[in-house]
C-alpha positions as CSV (number, residue, x, y, z in Angstrom):
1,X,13.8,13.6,26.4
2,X,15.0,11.4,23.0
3,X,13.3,8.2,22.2
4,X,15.6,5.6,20.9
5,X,14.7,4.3,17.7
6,X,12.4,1.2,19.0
7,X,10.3,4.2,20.7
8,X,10.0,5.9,17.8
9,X,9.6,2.8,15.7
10,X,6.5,2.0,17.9
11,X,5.4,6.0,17.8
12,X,4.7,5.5,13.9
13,X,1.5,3.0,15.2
14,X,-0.4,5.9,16.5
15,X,-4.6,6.0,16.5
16,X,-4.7,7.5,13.3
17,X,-2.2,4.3,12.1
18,X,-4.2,2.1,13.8
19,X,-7.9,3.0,12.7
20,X,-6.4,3.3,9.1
21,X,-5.0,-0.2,8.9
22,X,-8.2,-1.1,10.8
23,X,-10.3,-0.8,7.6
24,X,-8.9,-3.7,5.8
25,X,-8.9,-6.2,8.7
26,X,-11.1,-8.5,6.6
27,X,-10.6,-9.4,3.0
28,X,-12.7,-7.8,0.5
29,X,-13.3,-10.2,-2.4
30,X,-14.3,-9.1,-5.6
31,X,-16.8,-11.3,-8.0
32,X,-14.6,-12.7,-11.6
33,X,-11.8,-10.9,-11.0
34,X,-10.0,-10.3,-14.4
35,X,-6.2,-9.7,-12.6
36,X,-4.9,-11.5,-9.9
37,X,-1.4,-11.3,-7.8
38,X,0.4,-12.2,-4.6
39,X,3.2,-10.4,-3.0
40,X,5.0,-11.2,-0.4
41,X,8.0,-9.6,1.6
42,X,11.3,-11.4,2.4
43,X,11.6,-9.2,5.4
44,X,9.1,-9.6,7.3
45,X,6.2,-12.1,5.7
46,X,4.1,-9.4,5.1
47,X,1.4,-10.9,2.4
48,X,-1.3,-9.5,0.5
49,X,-3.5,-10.6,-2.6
50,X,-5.0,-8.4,-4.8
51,X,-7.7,-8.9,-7.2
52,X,-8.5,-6.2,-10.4
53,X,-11.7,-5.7,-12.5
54,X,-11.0,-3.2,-15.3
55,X,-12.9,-1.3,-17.6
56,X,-10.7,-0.2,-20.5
57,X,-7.7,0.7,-19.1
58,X,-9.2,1.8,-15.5
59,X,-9.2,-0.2,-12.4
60,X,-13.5,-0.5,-11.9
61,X,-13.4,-2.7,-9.0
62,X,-10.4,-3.7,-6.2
63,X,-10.6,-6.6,-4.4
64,X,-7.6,-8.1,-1.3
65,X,-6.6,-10.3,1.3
66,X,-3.9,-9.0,3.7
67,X,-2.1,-11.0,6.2
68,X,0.6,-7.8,7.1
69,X,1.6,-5.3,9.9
70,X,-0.3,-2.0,10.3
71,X,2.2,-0.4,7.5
72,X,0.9,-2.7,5.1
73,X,-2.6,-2.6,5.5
74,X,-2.8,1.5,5.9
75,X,-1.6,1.7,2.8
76,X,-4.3,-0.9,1.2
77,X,-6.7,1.0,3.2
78,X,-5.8,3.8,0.9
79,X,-5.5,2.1,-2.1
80,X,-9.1,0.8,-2.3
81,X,-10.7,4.3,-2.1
82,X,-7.7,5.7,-4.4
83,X,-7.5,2.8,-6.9
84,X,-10.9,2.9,-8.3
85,X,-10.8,4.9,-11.9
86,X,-7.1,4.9,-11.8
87,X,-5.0,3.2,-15.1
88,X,-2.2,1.4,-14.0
89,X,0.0,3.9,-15.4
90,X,-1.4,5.9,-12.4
91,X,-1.1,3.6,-9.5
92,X,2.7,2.9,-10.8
93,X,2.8,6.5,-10.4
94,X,1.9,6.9,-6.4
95,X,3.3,4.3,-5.8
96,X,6.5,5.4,-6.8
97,X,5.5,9.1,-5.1
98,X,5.6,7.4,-2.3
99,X,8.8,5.5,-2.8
100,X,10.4,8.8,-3.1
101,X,8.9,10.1,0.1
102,X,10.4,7.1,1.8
103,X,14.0,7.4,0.5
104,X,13.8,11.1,1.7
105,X,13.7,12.9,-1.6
106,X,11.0,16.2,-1.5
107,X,7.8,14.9,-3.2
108,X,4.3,13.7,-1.0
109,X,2.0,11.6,-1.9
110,X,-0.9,13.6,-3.8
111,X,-4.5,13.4,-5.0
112,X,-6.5,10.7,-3.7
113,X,-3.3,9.2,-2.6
114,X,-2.3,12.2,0.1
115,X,-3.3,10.2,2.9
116,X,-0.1,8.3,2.6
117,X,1.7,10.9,3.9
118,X,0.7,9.1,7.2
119,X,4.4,7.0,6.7
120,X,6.8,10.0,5.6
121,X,7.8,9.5,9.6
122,X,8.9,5.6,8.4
123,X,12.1,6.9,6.0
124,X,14.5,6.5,8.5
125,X,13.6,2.2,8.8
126,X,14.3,1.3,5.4
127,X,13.8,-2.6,6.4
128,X,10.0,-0.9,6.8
129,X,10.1,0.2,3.5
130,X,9.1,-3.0,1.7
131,X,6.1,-4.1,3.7
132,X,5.0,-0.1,3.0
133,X,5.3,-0.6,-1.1
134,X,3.7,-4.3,-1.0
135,X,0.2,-3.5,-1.8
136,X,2.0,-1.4,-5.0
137,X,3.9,-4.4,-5.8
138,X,1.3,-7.0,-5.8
139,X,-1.3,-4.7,-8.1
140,X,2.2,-4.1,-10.8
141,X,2.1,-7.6,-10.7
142,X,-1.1,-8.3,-11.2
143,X,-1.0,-6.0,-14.3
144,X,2.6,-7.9,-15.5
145,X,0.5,-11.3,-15.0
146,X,-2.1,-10.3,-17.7
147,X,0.6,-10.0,-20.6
């Protein structure tokens, strides 16, 4: 038995999806943020806000907002237990691990940002792709905002 691709579309949401994305369902404000940015996809609407405390040139505190599909908010589930100590240099740097994943070339997601590896099955819907990158999109542009 095949599924066709809107069965396998929906098998991507599985528990472990689900529970993931589950984690950000309510926004986590931080207090004076020092970097600020909103991203939003074309595609599908997908929003999210993030909000950056440094402390040198590392990320000390991580604060969002996410209006998004379970994609989305799986991976910002991620990124606030990966982010924190992380220069921007390195978030720029899973994030685009994980743009490589997507596009099908050999390289995982690694270190604290392994769990990711959740959406390898998600390559094949490159229209799902954007609403996956988001959260790393809004933080890059929370850093560009600063200059």
């Amino acid at each position: 038995m095949t599924l066709d691709d809107d069965d396998k579309l929906i098998s991507f949401y599985n528990e472990e999806l689900i529970a993931l994305s589950g984690q950000v369902a309510l926004p986590q404000h931080i207090d004076k943020p020092q970097l600020t940015a909103r991203a939003v996809s074309p595609i599908c609407g997908s929003e999210i806000e993030v909000e950056l405390k440094l402390t040198g040139d590392k990320i000390s505190a991580f604060g969002f907002e996410v209006e998004a599909c379970a994609l989305t908010k799986s991976v910002v589930a991620v990124m606030k237990k990966a982010i924190i100590g992380k220069t921007r240099a390195d978030v720029a740097r899973a994030g685009q691990e994980l743009e490589d994943m997507l596009n099908g070339k050999p390289v995982v997601p690694s270190g604290d940002w392994a769990k990711l590896i959740i959406l390898e099955p998600v390559k094949d819907y490159k229209a799902r792709h954007n609403s996956i990158l988001l959260p790393f999109e809004a933080v890059e542009k929370a850093f560009r905002n600063k200059a």
